[in-house]
C-alpha positions as CSV (number, residue, x, y, z in Angstrom):
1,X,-33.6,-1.4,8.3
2,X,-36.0,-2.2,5.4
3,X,-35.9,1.2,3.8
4,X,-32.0,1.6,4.2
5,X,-31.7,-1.9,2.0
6,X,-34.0,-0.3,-0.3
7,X,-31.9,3.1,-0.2
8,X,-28.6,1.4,-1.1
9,X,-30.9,-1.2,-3.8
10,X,-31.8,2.4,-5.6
11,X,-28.5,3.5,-5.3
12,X,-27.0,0.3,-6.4
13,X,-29.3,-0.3,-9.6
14,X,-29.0,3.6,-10.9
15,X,-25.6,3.1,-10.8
16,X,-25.1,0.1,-12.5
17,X,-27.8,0.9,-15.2
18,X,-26.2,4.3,-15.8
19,X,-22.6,3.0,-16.3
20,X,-23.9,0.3,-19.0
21,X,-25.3,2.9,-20.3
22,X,-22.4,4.9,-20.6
23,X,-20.2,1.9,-21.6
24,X,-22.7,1.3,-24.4
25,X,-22.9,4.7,-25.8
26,X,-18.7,4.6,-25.7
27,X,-17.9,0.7,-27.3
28,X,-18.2,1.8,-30.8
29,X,-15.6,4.8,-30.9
30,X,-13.1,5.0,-33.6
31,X,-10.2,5.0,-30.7
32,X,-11.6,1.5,-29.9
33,X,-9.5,-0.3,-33.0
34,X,-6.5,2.0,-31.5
35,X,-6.7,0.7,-27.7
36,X,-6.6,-2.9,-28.5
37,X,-4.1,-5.2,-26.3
38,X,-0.3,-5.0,-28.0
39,X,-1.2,-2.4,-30.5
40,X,2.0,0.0,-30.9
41,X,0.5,3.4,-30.4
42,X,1.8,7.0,-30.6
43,X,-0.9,9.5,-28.7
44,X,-0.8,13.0,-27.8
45,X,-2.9,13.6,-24.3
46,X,-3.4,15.8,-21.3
47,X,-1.7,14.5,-17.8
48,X,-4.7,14.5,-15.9
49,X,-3.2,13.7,-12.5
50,X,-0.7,13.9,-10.2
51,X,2.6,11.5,-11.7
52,X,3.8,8.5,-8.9
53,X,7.5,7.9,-9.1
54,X,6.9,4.0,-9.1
55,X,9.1,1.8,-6.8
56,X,11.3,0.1,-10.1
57,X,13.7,2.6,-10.1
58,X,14.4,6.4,-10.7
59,X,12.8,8.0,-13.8
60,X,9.8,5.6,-13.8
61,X,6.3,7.1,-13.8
62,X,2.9,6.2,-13.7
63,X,0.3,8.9,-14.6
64,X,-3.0,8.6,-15.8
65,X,-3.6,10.3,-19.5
66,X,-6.3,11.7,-21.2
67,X,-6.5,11.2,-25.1
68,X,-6.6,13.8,-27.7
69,X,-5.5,12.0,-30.9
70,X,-4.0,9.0,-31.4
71,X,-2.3,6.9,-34.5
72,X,-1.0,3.2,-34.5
73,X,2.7,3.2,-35.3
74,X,3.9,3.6,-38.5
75,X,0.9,5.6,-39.9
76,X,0.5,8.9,-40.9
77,X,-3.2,9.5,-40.6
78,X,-4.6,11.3,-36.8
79,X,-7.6,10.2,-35.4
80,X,-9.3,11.7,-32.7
81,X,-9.5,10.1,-28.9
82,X,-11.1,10.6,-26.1
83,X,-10.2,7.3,-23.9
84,X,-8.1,7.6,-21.0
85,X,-5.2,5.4,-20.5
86,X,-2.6,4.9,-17.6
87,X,1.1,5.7,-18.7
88,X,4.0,3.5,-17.4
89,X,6.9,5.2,-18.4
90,X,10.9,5.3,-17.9
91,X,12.1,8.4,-18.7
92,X,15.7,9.5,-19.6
93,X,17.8,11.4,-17.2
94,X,17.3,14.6,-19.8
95,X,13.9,14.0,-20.0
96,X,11.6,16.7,-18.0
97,X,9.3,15.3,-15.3
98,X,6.3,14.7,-16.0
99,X,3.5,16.8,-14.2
100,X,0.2,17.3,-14.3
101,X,-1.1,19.7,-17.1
102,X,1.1,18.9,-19.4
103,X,0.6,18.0,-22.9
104,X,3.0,15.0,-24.0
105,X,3.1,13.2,-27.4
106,X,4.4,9.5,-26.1
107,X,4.8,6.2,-28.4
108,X,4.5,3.0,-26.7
109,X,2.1,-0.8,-26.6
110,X,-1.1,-0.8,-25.6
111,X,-2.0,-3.6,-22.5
112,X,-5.0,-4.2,-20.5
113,X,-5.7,-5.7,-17.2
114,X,-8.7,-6.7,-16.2
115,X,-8.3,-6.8,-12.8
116,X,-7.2,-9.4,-10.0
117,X,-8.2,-13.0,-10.2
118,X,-6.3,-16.5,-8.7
119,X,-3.6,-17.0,-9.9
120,X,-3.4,-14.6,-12.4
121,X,-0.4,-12.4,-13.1
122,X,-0.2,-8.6,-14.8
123,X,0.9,-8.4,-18.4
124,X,4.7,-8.2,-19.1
125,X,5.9,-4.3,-18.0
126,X,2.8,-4.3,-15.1
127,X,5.6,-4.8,-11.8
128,X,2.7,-4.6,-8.5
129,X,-0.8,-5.1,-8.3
130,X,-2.1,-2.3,-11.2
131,X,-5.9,-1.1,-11.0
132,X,-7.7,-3.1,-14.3
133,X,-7.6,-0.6,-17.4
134,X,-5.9,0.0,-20.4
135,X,-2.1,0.9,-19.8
136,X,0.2,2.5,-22.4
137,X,3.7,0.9,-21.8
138,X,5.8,4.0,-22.8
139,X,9.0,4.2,-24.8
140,X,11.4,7.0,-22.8
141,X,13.2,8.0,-26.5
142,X,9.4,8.7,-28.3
143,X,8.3,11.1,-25.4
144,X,8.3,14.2,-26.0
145,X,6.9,17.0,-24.1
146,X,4.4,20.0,-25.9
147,X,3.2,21.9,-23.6
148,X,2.7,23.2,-20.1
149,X,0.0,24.1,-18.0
150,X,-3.0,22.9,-19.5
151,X,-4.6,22.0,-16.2
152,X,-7.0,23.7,-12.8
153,X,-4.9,25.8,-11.4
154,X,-6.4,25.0,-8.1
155,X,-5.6,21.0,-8.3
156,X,-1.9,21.8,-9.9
157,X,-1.5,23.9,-6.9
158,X,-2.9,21.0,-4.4
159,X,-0.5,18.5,-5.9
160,X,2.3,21.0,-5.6
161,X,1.4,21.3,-1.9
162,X,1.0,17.2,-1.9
163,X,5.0,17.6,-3.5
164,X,6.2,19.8,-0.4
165,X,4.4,17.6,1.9
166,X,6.4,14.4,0.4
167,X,9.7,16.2,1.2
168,X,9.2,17.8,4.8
169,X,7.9,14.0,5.6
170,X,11.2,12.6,4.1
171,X,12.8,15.9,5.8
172,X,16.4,14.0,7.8
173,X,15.2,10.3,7.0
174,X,16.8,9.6,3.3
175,X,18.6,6.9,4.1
176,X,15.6,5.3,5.5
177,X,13.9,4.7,1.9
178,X,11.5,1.8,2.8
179,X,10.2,3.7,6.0
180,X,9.5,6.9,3.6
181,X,8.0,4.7,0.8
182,X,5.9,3.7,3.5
183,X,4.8,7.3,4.9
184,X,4.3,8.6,1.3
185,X,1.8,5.6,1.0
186,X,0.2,6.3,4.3
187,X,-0.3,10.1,4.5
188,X,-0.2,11.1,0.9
189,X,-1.6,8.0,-1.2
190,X,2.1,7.3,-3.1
191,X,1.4,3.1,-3.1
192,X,3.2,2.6,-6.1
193,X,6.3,3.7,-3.9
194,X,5.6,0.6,-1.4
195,X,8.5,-2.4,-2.6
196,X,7.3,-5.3,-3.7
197,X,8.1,-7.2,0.0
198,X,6.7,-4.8,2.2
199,X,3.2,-4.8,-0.1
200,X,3.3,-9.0,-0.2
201,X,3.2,-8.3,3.5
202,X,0.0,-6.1,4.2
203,X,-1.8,-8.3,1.5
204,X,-1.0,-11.7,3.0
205,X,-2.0,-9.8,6.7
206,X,-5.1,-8.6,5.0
207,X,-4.4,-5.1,6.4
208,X,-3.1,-3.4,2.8
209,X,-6.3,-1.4,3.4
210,X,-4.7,1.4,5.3
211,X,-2.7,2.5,2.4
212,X,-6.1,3.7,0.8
213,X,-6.7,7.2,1.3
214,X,-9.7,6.7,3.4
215,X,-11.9,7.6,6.5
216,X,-9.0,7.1,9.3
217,X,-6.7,10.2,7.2
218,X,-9.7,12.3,6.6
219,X,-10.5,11.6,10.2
220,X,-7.2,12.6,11.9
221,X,-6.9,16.0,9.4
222,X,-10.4,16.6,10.6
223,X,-9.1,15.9,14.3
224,X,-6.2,18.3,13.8
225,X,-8.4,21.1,12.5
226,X,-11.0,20.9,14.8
227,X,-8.3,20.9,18.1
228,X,-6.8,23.9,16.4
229,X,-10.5,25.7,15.8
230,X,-11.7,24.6,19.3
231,X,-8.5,26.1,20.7
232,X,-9.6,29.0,18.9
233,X,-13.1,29.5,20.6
234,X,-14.2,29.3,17.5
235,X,-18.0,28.6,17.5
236,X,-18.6,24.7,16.1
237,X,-21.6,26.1,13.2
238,X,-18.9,27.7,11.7
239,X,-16.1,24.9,11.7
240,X,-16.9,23.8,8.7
241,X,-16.4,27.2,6.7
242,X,-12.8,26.3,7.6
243,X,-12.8,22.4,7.1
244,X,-14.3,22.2,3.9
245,X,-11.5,23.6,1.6
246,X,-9.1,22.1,4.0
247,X,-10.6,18.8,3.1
248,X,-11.6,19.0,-0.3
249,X,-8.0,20.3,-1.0
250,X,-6.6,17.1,0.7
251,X,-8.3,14.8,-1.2
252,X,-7.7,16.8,-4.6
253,X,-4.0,16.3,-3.4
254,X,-4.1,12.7,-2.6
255,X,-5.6,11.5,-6.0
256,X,-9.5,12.1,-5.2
257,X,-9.8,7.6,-5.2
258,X,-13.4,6.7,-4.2
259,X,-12.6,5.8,-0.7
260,X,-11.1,9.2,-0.5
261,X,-13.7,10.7,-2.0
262,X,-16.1,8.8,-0.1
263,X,-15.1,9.9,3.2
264,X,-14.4,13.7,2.3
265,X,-17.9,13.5,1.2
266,X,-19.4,12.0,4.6
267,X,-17.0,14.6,6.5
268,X,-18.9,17.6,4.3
269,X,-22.2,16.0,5.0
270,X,-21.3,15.5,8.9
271,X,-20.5,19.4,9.5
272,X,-22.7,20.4,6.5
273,X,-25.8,19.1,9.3
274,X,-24.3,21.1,12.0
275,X,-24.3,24.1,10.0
276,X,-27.8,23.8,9.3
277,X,-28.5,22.7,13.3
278,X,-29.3,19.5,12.5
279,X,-27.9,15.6,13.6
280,X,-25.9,14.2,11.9
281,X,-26.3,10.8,10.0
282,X,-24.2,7.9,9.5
283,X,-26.1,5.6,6.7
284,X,-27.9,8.9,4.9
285,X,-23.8,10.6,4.5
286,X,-23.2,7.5,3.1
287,X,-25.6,6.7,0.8
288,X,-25.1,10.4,-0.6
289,X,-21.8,10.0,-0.8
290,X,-22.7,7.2,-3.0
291,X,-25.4,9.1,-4.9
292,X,-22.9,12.3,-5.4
293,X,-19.3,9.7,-6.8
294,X,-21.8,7.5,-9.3
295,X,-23.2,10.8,-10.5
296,X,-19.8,12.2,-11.5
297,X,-18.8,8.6,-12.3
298,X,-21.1,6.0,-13.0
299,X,-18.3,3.1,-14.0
300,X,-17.3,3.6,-10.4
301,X,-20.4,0.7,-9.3
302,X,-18.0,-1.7,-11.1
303,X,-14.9,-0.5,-9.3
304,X,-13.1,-3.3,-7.1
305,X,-11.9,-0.1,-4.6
306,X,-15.5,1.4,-4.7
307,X,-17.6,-1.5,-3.6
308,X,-14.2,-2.3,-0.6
309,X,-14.9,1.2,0.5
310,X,-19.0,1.4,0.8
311,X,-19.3,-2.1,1.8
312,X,-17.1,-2.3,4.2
313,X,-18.4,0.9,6.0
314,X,-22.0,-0.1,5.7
315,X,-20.7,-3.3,7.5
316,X,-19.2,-1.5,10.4
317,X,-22.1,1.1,10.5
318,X,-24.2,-2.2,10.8
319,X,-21.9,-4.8,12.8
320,X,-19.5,-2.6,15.3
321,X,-22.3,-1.9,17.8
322,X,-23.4,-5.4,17.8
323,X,-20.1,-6.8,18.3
324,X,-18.8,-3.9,20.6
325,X,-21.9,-4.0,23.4
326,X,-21.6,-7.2,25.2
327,X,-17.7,-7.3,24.9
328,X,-17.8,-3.6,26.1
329,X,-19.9,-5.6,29.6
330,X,-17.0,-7.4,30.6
331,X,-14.9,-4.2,31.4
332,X,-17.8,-2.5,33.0
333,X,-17.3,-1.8,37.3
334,X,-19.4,-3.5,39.9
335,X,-22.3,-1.2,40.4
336,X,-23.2,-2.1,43.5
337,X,-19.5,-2.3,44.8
338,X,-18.9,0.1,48.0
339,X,-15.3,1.1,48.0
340,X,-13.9,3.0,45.0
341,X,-11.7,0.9,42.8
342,X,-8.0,1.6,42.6
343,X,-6.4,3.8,40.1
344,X,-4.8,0.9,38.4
345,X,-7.6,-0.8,38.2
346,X,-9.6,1.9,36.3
347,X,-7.0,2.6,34.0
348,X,-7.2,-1.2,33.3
349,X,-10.8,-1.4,32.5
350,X,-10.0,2.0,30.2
351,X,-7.6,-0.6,28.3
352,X,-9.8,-2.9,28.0
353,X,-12.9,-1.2,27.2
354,X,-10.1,0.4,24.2
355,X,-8.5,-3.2,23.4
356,X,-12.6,-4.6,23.0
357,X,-13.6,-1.5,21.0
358,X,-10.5,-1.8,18.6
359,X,-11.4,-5.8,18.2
360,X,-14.9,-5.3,17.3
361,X,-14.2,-2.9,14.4
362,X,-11.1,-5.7,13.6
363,X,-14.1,-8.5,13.6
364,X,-16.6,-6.5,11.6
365,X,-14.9,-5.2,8.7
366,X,-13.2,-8.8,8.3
367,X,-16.4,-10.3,8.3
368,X,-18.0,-7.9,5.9
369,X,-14.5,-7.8,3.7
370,X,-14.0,-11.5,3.3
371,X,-16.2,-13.0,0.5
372,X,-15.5,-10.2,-1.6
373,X,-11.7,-10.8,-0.8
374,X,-12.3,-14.2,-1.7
375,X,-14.2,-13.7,-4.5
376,X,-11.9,-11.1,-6.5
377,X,-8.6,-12.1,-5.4
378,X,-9.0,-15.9,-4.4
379,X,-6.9,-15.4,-0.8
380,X,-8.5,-15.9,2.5
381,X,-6.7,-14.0,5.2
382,X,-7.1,-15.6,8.4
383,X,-4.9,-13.4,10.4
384,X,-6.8,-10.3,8.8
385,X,-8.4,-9.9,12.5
386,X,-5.3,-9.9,14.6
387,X,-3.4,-8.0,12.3
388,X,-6.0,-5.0,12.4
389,X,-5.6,-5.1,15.9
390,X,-1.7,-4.2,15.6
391,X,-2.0,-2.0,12.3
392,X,-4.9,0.8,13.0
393,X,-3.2,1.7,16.0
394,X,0.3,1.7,14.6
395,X,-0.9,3.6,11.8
396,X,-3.2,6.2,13.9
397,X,0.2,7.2,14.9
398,X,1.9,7.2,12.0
399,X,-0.3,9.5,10.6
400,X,-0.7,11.5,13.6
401,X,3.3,12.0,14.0
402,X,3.1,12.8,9.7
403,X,0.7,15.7,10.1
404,X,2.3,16.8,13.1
405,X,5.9,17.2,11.4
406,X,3.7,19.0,8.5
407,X,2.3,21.5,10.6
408,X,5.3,22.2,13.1
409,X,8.0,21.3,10.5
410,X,6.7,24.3,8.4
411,X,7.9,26.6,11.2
412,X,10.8,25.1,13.1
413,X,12.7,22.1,10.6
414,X,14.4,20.5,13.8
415,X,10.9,19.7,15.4
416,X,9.6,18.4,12.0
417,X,13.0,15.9,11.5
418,X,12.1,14.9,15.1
419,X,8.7,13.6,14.5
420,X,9.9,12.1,11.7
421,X,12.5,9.9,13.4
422,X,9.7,9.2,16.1
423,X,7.9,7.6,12.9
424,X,11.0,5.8,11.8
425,X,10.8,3.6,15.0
426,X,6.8,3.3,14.5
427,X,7.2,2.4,11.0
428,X,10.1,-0.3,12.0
429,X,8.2,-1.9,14.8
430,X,5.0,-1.8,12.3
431,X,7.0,-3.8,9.4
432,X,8.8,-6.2,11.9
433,X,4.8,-7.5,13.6
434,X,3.2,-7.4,9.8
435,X,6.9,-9.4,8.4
436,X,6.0,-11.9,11.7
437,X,2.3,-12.1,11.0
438,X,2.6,-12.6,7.3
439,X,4.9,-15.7,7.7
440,X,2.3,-17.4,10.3
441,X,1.7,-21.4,8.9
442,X,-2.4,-20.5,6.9
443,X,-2.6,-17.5,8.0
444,X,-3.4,-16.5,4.3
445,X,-5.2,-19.1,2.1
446,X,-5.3,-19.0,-1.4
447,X,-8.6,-20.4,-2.4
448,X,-10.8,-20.9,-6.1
449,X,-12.4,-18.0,-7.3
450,X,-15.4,-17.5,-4.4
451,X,-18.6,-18.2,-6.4
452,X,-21.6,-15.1,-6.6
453,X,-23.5,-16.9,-4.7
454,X,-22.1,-17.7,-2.1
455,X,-21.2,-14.0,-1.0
456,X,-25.2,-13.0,-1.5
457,X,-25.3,-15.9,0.7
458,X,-23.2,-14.4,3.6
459,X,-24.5,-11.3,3.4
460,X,-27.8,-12.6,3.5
461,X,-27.1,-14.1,6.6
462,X,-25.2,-11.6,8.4
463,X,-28.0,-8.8,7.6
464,X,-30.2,-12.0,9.3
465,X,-28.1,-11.5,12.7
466,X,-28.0,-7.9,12.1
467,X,-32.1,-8.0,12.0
468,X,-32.6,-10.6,14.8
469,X,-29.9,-8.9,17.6
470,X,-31.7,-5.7,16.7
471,X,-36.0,-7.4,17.5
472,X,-34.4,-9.2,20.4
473,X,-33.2,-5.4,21.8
């Protein structure tokens, strides 16, 4: 236990050291006087990722941008940029749409958000919950588009297959926009689609956390491949010559976020052991995982989604046994009974071994996810536990019954419009329990801003119970 603190300490101080670092050697560019708060800008950049059509309407895009040259309004003199800035944009009905690669000269005010904190509220033209950055608030008469194709091949073509996917998942279930919204979130990483409502909902549950590309998706693709490669006799050394471009490619597809990224990598590192005939291991994928994102991007430390993501697994790598064990003794049979038990009453113990199983990973990533909950958005979500317990299983087969009308859809429509309406009635009973749950009397708190200490202080202690149930085994 002592060296994997000291592991993730290492990993944790590089990181941080590396991006000031990195932030230092960037604060005095000449784009800096350029990217100030409500400065008009025009800018010419590169779309570098895959354009969400938000959930304010038809024509309205985010997309991230990368800078090439830049000019405050009503100048004449170019400067060259290389910051990044997020686009909200409303295009006009004869404007083209916006893709990745493409080279567009926009004109629009510069904003910033520095992420969530109580009480606070996103600038004017910010609708939803936006990632902190600097946004570019886009005229739709000043774009203008220069050129195409400036991007990888290979990730234009994953975000065209991300593109088909949206519309065989939405294949005989238009009129049902909310339940679509919802499946575009949940298989394909679209959250900007989510309304308003239906987001208020997750948060105030505490369960928005399954809209984040993360382990459970990479999980279930890696489930569906390895069925299919099984059923193929193929030999399991070699599964991952077949999963690894399968999974990299679905990440690419889905916006490569770190908790995407971060399970992709554990899922290369998992079969990436096999191949070499070697076990597996939990804490080691992760902290590489870790080593491998702050490498490519060392800002990521200070990331709100990055530290979710490897905190919350640590915590379940650390807590689920703990909490699973002596709930998993109550559903064990009588060894010493004579007389086989009944079939009913095996397939009861099966459900409740399942039910204690699914309540222990509830309980542990709510108790690792809290104080930071509390401490960067000031809301306490005391129904967080309960509403795990109805969400991961709803959403298993969500996501099961998506992939599912991917693959089979592909080859017979009518079977993949089936599985779709199969999800319509999922995703209907799912927002009816989280609409419930969310309107329970405290069920979320807002609180002050959760001080430092005090979440060092709760780790500290559960790494204490962590310690001491481990010397007492």
């Amino acid at each position: 236990m002592t060296a994997l603190v000291c592991l993730y300490g290492a990993v944790a101080g590089m990181g941080c050291a590396n991006a000031r670092l990195s932030v230092w050697r960037g604060a005095h560019g000449a784009e800096d006087a350029l990217l100030g708060a409500g400065t008009r800008l025009e800018c010419v950049g590169r779309v570098v990722g895959e354009p969400d059509e938000t959930a304010s309407g038809a024509g309205a895009w985010r997309f991230p941008l990368r800078l090439e040259a830049a000019r405050a309004a009503g100048t004449t003199g170019w400067q060259g940029a290389a910051g990044r800035l997020t686009v909200r944009w409303r295009g006009r009905p004869c404007d083209p749409t916006p893709r990745y690669g493409q080279r567009w000269l926009l004109r629009g005010r510069v904003t910033a958000w520095g992420g969530p904190a109580p009480g606070a509220r996103p600038p004017a033209g910010l609708r939803g919950p936006p990632e902190r950055g600097d946004y570019l608030l886009a005229d739709g008469p000043g774009a203008v588009l220069l050129e195409e194709g400036r991007g990888s091949r290979v990730v234009a073509g994953c975000f065209a297959a991300r593109r088909y996917a949206a519309a065989r998942l939405a294949d005989g279930i238009e009129p049902f926009r909310t339940h679509v919204a919802l499946l575009h979130a949940l298989l394909l990483g679209y959250r900007h689609r989510l309304p308003a409502a239906v987001r208020e909902d997750f948060i105030a549950t505490g369960t928005l956390h399954i809209f984040a590309i993360s382990g459970l998706h990479v999980g279930i693709i890696v489930l569906l491949i390895t069925f299919v490669l099984n059923a193929g006799k193929i030999p399991r050394v070699y599964w991952g010559l077949f999963l690894f471009p399968l999974v990299v490619g679905y990440t690419l597809a889905t916006g490569a976020r770190p908790s995407a990224v971060r399970a992709c990598v554990m899922a290369l590192v998992y079969f990436a052991a096999v191949l070499l005939d070697r076990k597996p291991d939990m804490p080691a994928a992760l902290a590489l995982s870790a080593v491998l994102i702050l490498a490519v991007a060392p800002a990521q430390v200070f990331d709100v989604g990055f530290i979710f993501s490897f905190v919350v697994v640590a915590g379940l790598v650390c807590l689920y046994p703990r909490i699973e064990r002596p709930l998993r003794r109550l559903w064990q049979a009588d060894p010493l009974r004579v007389e086989p038990e009944k079939k009913r009453v095996r397939l009861l113990r099966r459900a409740g071994r399942y039910v204690a199983s699914l309540f222990a990973v509830s309980c542990s990533a709510w108790l690792v996810s809290a104080p930071l909950t509390a401490y960067f958005f000031g809301r306490l979500s005391l129904s967080a536990p309960v509403g795990n317990l109805v969400v991961v299983p709803l959403a298993f087969l969500v996501v099961l019954g998506g992939c599912l009308s991917l693959v089979f859809g592909a080859l017979v429509p009518i079977l993949g419009q089936l599985f779709n309406h199969a999800n319509v009635v999922l995703i209907s009973l799912l927002l009816r329990i989280m609409a419930a749950l969310a309107r329970v009397p405290c069920g979320s708190v807002e609180i002050e801003r959760f001080p430092f200490a005090g979440v060092l202080l709760w780790y500290v202690a559960l790494g204490a119970v962590v310690c001491g149930t481990r010397n007492r085994k």
